[in-house]
C-alpha positions in Angstrom: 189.7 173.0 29.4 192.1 170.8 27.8 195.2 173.0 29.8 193.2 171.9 33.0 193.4 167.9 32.6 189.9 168.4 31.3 188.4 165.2 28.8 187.3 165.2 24.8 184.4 164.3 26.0 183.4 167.4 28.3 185.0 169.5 25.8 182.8 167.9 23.0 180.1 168.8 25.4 180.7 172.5 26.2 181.4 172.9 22.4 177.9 172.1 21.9 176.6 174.0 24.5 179.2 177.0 23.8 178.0 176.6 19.9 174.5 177.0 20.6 174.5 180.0 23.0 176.3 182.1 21.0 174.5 180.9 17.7 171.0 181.6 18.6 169.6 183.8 20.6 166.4 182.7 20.3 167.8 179.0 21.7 165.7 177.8 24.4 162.3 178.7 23.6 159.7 176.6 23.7 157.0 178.5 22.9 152.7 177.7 23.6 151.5 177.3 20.5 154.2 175.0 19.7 152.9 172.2 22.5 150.2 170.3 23.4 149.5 170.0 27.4 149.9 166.6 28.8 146.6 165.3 30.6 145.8 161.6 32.0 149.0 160.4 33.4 148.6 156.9 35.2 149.0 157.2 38.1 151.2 155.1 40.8 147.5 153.8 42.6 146.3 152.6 39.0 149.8 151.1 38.4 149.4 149.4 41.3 146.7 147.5 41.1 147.7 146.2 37.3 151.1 144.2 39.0 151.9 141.1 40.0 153.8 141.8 43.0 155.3 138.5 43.8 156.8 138.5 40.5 157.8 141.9 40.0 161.2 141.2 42.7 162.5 140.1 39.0 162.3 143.0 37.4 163.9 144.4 40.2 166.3 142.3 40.4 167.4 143.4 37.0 167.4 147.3 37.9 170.4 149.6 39.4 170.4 152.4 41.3 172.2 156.0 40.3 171.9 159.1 42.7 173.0 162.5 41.4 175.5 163.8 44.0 177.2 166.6 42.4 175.5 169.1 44.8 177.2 171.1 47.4 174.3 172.6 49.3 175.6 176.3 48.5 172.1 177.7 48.9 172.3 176.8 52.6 175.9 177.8 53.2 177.2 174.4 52.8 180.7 174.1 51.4 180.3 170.3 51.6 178.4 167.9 49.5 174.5 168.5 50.3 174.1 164.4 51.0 176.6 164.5 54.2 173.8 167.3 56.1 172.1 165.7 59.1 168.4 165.1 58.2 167.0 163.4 61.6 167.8 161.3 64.4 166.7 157.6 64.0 167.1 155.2 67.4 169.7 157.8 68.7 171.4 158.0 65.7 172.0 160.7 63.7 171.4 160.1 60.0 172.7 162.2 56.9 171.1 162.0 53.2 173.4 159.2 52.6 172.9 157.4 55.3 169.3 157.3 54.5 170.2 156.2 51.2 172.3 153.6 52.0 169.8 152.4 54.3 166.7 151.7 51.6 169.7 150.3 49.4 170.5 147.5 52.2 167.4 146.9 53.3 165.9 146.2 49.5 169.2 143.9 49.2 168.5 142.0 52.4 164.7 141.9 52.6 163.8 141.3 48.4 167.3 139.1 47.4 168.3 141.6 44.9 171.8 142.9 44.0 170.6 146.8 43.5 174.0 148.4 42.9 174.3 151.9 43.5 176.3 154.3 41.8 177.0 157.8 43.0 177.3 161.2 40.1 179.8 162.9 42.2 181.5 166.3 41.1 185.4 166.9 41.8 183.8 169.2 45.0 181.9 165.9 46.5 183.7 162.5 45.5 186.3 162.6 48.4 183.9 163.1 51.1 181.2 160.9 50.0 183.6 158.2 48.9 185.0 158.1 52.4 181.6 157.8 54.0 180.5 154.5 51.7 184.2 152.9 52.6 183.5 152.6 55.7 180.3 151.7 55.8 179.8 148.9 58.2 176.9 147.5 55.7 176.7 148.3 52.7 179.3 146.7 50.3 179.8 146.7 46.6 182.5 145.4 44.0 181.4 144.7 40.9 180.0 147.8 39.7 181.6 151.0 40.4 180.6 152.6 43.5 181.0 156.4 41.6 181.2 158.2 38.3 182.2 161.6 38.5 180.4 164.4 36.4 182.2 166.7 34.7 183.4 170.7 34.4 183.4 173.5 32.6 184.3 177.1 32.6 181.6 179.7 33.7 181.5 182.3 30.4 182.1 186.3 30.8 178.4 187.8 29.8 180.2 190.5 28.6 183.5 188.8 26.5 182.0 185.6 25.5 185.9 184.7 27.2 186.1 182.2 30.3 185.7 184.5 33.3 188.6 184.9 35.6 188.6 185.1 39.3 191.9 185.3 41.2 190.4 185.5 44.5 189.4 181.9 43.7 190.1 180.0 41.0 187.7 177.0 41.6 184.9 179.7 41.2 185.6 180.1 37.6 184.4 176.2 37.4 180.7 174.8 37.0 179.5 171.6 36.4 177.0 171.3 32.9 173.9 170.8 34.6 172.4 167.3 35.3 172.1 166.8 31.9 175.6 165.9 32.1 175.1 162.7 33.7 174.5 161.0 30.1 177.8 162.0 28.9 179.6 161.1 31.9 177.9 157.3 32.1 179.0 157.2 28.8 182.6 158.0 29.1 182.5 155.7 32.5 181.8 152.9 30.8 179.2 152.0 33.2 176.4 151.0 31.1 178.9 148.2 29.6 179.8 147.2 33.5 176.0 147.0 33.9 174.8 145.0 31.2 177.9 142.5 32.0 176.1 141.9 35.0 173.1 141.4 33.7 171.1 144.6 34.6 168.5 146.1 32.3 167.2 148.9 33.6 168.2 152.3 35.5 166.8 154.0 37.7 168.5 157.7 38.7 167.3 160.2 40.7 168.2 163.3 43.0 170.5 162.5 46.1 168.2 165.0 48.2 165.1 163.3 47.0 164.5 161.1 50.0 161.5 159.9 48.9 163.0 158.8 45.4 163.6 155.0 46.6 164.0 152.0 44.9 160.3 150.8 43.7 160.0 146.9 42.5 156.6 148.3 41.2 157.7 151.0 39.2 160.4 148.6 38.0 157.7 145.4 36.9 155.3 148.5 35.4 158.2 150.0 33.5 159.4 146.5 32.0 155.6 146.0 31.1 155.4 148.5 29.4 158.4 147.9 27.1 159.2 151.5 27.5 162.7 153.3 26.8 162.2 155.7 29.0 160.2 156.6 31.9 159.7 160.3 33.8 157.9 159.4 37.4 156.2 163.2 37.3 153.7 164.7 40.5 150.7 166.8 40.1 151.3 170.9 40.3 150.3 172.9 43.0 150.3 176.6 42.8 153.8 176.5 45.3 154.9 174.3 41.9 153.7 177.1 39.0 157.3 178.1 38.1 159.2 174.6 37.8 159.8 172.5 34.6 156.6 170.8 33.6 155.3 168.4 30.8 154.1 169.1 27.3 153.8 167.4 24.4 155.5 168.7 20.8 152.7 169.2 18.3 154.3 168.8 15.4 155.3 164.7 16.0 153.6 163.7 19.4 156.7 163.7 21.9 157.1 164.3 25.4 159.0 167.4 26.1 160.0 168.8 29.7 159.9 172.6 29.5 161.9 174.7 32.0 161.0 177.8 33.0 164.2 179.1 31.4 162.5 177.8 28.0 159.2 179.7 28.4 158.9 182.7 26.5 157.5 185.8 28.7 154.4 186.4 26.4 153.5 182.7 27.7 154.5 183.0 31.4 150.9 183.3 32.3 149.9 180.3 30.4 152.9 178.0 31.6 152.1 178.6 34.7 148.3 177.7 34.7 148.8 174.3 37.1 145.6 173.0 35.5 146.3 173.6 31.9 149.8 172.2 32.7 149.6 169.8 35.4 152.5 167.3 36.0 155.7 168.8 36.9 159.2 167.2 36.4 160.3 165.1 39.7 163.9 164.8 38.0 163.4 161.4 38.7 164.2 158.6 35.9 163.8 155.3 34.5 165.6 154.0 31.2 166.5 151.0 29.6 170.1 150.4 29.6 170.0 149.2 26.0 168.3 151.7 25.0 170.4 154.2 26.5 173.4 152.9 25.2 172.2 152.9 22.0 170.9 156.9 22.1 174.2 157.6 23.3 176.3 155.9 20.6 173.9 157.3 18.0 175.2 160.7 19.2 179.1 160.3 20.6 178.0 160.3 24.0 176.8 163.9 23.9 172.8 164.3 23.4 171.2 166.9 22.0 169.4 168.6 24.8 168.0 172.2 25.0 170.5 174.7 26.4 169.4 176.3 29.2 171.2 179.9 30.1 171.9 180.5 33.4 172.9 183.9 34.4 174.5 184.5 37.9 177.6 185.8 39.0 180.7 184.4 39.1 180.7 184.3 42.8 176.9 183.6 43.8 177.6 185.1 47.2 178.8 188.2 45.9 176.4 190.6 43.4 179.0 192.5 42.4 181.5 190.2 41.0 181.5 189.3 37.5 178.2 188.8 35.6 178.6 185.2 33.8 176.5 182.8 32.2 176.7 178.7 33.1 175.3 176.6 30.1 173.1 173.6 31.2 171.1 171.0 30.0 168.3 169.3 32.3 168.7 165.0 32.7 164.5 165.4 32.1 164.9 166.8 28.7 165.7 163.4 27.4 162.7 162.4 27.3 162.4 164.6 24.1 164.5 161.8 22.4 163.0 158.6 23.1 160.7 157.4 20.7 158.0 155.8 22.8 158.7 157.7 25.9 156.1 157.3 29.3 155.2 159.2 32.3 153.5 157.6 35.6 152.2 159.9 37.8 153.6 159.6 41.6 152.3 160.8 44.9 154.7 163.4 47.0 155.6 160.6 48.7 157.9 159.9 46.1 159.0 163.8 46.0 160.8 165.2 48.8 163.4 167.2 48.2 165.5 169.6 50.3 166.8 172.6 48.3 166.1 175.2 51.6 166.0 174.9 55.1 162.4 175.5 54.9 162.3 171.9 53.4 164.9 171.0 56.4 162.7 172.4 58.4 159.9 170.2 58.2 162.3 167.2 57.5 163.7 167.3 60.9 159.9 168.1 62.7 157.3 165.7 64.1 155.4 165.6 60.5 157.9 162.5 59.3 158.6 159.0 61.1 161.9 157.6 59.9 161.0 153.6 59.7 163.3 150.8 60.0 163.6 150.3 55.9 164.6 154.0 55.8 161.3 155.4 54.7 160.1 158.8 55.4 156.9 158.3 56.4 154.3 161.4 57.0 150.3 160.8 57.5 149.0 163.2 53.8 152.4 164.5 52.6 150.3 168.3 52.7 152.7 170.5 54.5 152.7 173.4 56.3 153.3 176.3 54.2 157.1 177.5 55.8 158.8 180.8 55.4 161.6 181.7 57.6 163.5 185.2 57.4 166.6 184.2 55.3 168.4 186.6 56.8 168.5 184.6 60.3 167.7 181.1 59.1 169.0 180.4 55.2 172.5 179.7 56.1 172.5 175.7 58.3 174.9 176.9 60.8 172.3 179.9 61.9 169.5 177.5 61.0 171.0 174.9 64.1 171.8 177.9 66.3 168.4 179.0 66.2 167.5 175.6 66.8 169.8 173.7 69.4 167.4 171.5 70.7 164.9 170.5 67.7 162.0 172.2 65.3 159.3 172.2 67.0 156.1 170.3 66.2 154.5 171.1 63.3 151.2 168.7 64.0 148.9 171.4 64.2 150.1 173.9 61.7 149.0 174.9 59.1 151.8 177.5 58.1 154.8 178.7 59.9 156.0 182.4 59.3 158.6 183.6 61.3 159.5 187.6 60.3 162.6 187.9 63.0 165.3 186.7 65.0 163.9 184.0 67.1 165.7 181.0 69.3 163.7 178.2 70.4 164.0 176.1 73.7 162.8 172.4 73.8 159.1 171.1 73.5 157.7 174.2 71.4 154.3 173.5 69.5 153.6 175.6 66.6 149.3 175.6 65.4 147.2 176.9 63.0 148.9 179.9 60.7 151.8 180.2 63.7 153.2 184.0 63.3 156.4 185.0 65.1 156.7 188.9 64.2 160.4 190.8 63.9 160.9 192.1 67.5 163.6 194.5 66.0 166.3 192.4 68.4 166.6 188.9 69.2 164.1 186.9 71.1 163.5 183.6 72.5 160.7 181.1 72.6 160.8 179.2 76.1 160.7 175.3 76.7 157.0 174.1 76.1 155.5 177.3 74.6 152.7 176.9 71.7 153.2 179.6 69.2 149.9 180.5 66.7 148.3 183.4 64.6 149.1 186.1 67.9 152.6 184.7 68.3 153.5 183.0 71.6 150.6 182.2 73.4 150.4 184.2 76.8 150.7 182.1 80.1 147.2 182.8 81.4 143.9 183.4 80.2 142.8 187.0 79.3 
């Protein structure tokens, strides 16, 4: 690390991680009868009502903004940084993540008088590109706090030497980035939290870049100064399409919030962790903390918290099963919460949740079920969605994704799910209904201009 211009403080970091993984192999668990389950979250509606909303602009005014951007999209073929994919049009304009984002940052600026600086975690793979978009943006300016951090590296670890795994073909391959857990350890190095409180900011709020519906909230920021808080996880009810994500639990032994990652469970409690009732409020990897606070954790520990190591096992190209089997050693931003005494959750609606890991998700981001609005909100009528599964084979990768779909997705108004089993193309104007089924043909077919597609596929042109 130290060979590749790499800093103490991410090799202090790895150490840890390194140290751990190789000292226990029981590291990780969390087991059930270790945790209590988390019940009676308040709620965003109860919240609410409880806030004066005239004065909560000051509280507000006293909160920054941090988007984790380290992200390249790989899981949709993107060798780019996942914020720069189109999303929608908006008055003929086509709009990315981050122009999205940059939008709800201007428009809470202009329309609320608040400074709300945003800072960008990029990774060495997404700084230049994102960097160049916010430079030229025509509105959205900022000097006195820094407009990125970026997050750091490490080296992906032979499974079977214990060694850093090598890769000729492509050296950058033999890099991963720590996990969002990370982004403590990077602020801290930064220096950002001293820019911040220099400016008179109090509190932070950070959350995912592909989280559109993670905006700014002067609510959430009056009901998290109330509540003198350190730290605050916004979490969302479970459904059963949530069972296997990191959840909440509380330690039995002292009382504290812990987030538990499906990594952590042990298999004898699978069933258990996975009960959306006994468990209900999954992780929305969306945070608020008090910069003092903060500061203070982080100096208590060198900049490098003691979070759970999580093990993730891939290979050292993800694309490629056969190459090398290696391990990446993480740590999850949400597992802070384990640390800070005094630690709250508030229970948000998927409003506040909509994240694009798939084109599935794209796919109902780009269809008739949202309404982009001129403060840069995406707007649905229920945020319940159709249930989506397109063959990966034809639709995982974005470039096949657009092929398939030259013209736009086609309205998902009436549906209730969407399965599509083969190689389809779709003209303009198509309307998909109820549980919409297009079978695999065995060769490619085509959807013409103004079809409805349901359970029986594409409906036939006359009566029968």
């Amino acid at each position: 690390m130290r060979e590749h211009g790499m800093s103490e403080m991410a090799v202090s970091q790895f150490k840890r991680l390194y140290e751990d993984w190789i000292g226990n192999d029981e590291a990780g668990w969390i087991r059930e009868d270790d945790i209590e389950p988390v019940h009676d979250v308040p709620s965003f509606h109860d919240v609410y009502k409880t806030i004066d909303h005239d004065k909560a602009v000051h509280a507000f005014a006293k909160t920054a903004f941090l988007k984790l951007n380290g992200g390249l999209g790989t899981s949709m073929g993107l060798d780019q940084a996942k914020s720069l994919l189109p999303v929608r049009r908006h008055k003929a304009r086509r709009m990315r993540f981050i122009d999205i984002i940059l939008g709800q940052v201007v428009t809470a600026r202009e329309r609320l008088n608040v400074p709300l600086p945003l800072t960008l975690m990029n990774s060495f793979r997404t700084s230049a590109d994102t960097m160049r978009v916010l430079k030229h943006s025509k509105k959205f300016k900022q000097t006195d706090v820094p407009m990125e951090i970026v997050q750091h590296q490490e080296p992906k670890i032979d499974l079977e030497t214990g060694e850093p795994v090598s890769f000729p073909d492509d050296p950058n391959m033999e890099w991963c980035p720590p996990g969002h857990g990370d982004l403590f350890s990077t602020i801290w190095e930064s220096g950002l939290l001293d820019t911040l409180e220099e400016q008179g900011f109090k509190y932070l709020f950070i959350s995912n870049s592909d989280n559109l519906g993670a905006r700014p909230s002067r609510t959430l920021a009056q009901y998290f100064e109330n509540t003198g808080a350190p730290f605050m996880m916004e979490v969302a009810n479970r459904t059963y399409a949530d069972r296997k994500g990191g959840h909440f639990v509380r330690d039995r032994k002292t009382g504290q919030l812990m987030l538990r990652e499906m990594t952590q469970v042990h298999p004898d409690d699978e069933e258990m962790a996975q009960d959306i009732e006994r468990h209900p409020y999954f992780n929305t990897n969306s945070i608020w903390v008090r910069i003092d606070a903060l500061r203070d954790k982080l100096a208590e520990y060198d900049g490098v918290l003691p979070l759970p190591v999580i093990r993730n096992y891939k290979t050292v190209d993800p694309t490629d099963p056969s190459t090398t089997k290696v391990v990446q050693l993480e740590t999850a931003m949400g597992a802070a919460v384990g640390l800070f005494e005094g630690a709250i959750c508030v229970q948000v609606d998927r409003m506040r949740f909509l994240p694009v890991k798939t084109t599935d998700d794209l796919f109902i981001m780009r269809s008739d079920r949202f309404h982009l609005t001129d403060s840069y909100e995406m707007e649905d009528g229920n945020y319940i969605f159709p249930d989506i599964k397109l063959n990966p084979e034809y639709y995982k990768n974005i470039e096949d994704f657009n092929e398939r779909f030259p013209y736009s997705v086609p309205s998902l108004a009436a549906a209730n799910s969407v399965t599509i089993e083969g190689d389809w193309t779709f003209g303009q104007n198509v309307v998909f209904y109820g549980d919409a089924l297009l079978k695999d043909e065995g060769k490619p077919s085509y959807v013409p201009n103004g079809e409805f597609v349901g359970p029986q596929g594409v409906e036939p042109d006359e009566w029968r």
